[in-house]
N, C-alpha and C positions, 0 to 999 in steps of 0.2 A: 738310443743307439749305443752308448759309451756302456752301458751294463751288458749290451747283448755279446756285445766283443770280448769283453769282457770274461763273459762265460764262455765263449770257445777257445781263447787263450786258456784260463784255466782247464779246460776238455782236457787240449792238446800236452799241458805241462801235467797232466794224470798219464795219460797213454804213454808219453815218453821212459818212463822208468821202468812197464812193463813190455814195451819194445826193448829197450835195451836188456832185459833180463831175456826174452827170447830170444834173441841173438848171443849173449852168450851162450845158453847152454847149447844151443845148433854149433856152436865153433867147440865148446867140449865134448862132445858127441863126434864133431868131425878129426878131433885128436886122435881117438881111439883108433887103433891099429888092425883092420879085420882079424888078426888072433888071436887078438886081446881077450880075455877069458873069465876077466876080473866082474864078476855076475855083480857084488855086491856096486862097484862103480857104477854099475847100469844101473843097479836101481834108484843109485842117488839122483844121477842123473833126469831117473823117470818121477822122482820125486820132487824133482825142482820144475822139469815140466807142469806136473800137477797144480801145483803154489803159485807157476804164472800162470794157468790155465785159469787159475780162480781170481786172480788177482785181472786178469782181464777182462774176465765175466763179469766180477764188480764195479769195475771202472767203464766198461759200456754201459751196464743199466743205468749209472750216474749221468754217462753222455748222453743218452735215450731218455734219461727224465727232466734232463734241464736244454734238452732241444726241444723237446716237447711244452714246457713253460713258457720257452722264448717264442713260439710259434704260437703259441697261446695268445702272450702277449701283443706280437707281432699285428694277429687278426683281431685285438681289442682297440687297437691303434688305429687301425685302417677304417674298423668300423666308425670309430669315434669320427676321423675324419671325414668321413662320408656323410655322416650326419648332418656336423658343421656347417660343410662344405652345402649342403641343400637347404640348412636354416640362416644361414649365410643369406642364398641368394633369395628366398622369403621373403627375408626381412628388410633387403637391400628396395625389394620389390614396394614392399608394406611403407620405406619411407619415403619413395618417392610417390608413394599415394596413400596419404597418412588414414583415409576413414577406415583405411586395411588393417590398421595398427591395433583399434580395439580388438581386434579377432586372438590379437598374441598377448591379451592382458595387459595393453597399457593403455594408461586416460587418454583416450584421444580428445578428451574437451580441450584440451589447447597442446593443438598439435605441433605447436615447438618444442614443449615439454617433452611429450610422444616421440619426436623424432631422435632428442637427446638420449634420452633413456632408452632406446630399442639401439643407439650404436651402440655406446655403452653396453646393453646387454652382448655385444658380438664382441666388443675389444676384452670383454672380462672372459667370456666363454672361451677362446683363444688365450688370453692367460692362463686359466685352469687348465684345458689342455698342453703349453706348452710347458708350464710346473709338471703336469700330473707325469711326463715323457722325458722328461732330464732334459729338455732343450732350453729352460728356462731358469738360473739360480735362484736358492731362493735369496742371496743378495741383490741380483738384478733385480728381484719382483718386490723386493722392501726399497727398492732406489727409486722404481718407478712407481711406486703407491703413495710414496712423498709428495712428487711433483705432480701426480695424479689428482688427489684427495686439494690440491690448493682449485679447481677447478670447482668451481660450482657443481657442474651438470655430473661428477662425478663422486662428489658429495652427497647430494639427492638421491641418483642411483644407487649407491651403497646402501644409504640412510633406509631406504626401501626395501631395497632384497639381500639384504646381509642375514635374516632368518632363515633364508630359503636353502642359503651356500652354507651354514651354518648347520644348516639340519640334515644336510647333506653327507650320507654314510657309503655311500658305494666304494669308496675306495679310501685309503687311508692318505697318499698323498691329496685327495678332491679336500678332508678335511682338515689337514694341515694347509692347505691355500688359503680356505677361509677362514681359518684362526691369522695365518700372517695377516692379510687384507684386513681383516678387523681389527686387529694390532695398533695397523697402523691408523686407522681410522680412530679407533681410541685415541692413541695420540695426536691426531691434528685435532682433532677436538680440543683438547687438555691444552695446546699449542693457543688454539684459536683463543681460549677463552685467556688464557695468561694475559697472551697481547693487548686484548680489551680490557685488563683490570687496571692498569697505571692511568687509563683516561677519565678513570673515576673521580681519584683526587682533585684530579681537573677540573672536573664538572662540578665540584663541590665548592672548590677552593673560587670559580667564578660565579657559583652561586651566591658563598658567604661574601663577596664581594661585593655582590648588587644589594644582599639586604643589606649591607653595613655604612652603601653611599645612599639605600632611601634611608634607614634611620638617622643619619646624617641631615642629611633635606631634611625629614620630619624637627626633628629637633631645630633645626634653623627657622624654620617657618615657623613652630612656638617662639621661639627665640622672639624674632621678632614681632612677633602679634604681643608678647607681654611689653617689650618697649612701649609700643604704640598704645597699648592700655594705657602704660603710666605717664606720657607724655601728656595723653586727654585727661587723667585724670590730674595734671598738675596747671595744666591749664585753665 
């Protein structure tokens, strides 16, 4: 909505300079004295009429092709919502009775799964719509894919259909959504695994641990088996 205004603001600050030029020449025209006789004034006069004549003609087709855009727009919006708005209630339908679920392509063999992934599929489809429409920034939409992506069930989701958003060419903002989304999915990956790498050490350093108290033991227990050798044998 902030671009449609946008453009009528701009319309309106086009029109206004060849308003104000048609106004003036109407007020030097109304100077002229009926016996004024100065032909050549007249014709400047008709001459500057002409120049806002054109310059208004140009500046309507301008206002005529980007009302016509925005109305374009307008009805690509509406439709989109109308869409939603019916795959919406579907799907709302399909989770409260999940063997429905197969029918929209997801595994219903375990329909926790299925139920996760099909909201999922509505909270991202309202993403991409509210990006693709300026109601969305894409600041907002890399704030909430952070805290998003820490989610399991939205993890998996991704993990799955990040091809589909990806291949997705209908519009240039649809594919700028799914480069940020994957972005950030890229990096909670990168995130995740970092975090897992310091426990390594860990797991090494309590490893080298345990064999170093059996070779320990091992060693004691010879230890003492060769005493007891040589005690029996001084005996």
């Amino acid at each position: 909505m902030g671009r449609f205004r946008a453009a009528r603001r701009y319309v309106a600050l086009a029109c206004l300079p060849a308003g104000l030029g048609v106004a003036g020449a109407w007020v030097a025209a109304r100077s002229l004295s009926p016996r004024d006789t100065h032909w050549a004034r007249l014709s400047e006069i008709g001459q500057a009429f002409g120049v806002i004549s054109a310059i208004i003609s140009a500046v309507a087709l301008v206002a005529v092709s980007v009302s016509l855009r925005i109305q374009r727009r307008q009805a690509r919006v509406a439709q989109l919502e109308a869409v939603l708005a019916l795959r919406s209630q579907l799907l709302q339908f399909a989770i409260r009775q999940p063997r429905y679920l197969g029918i929209w392509g997801f595994d219903s063999s375990n329909r926790q799964r299925a139920r996760e992934a099909a909201y999922c599929s509505m909270v991202f489809a309202y993403l991409k719509m509210a990006f693709t429409v300026d109601l969305l920034t894409e600041l907002e939409l890399r704030h909430y894919s952070r805290t998003a992506f820490a989610q399991p069930e939205v993890e998996r989701f991704w993990d799955h259909a990040r091809t589909v958003y990806l291949n997705d060419e209908s519009t240039p903002k649809g594919q700028a959504f799914a480069q940020i989304m994957d972005g950030q999915f890229a990096e909670h990956r990168r995130a995740t695994a970092a975090a897992r790498q310091p426990g390594r050490p860990r797991e090494w350093a309590v490893t080298g641990l345990a064999l170093g108290v059996a070779a320990l033991g091992i060693a004691a227990a010879r230890r003492k088996n060769w005493r007891t050798r040589s005690r029996t044998r001084h005996s």
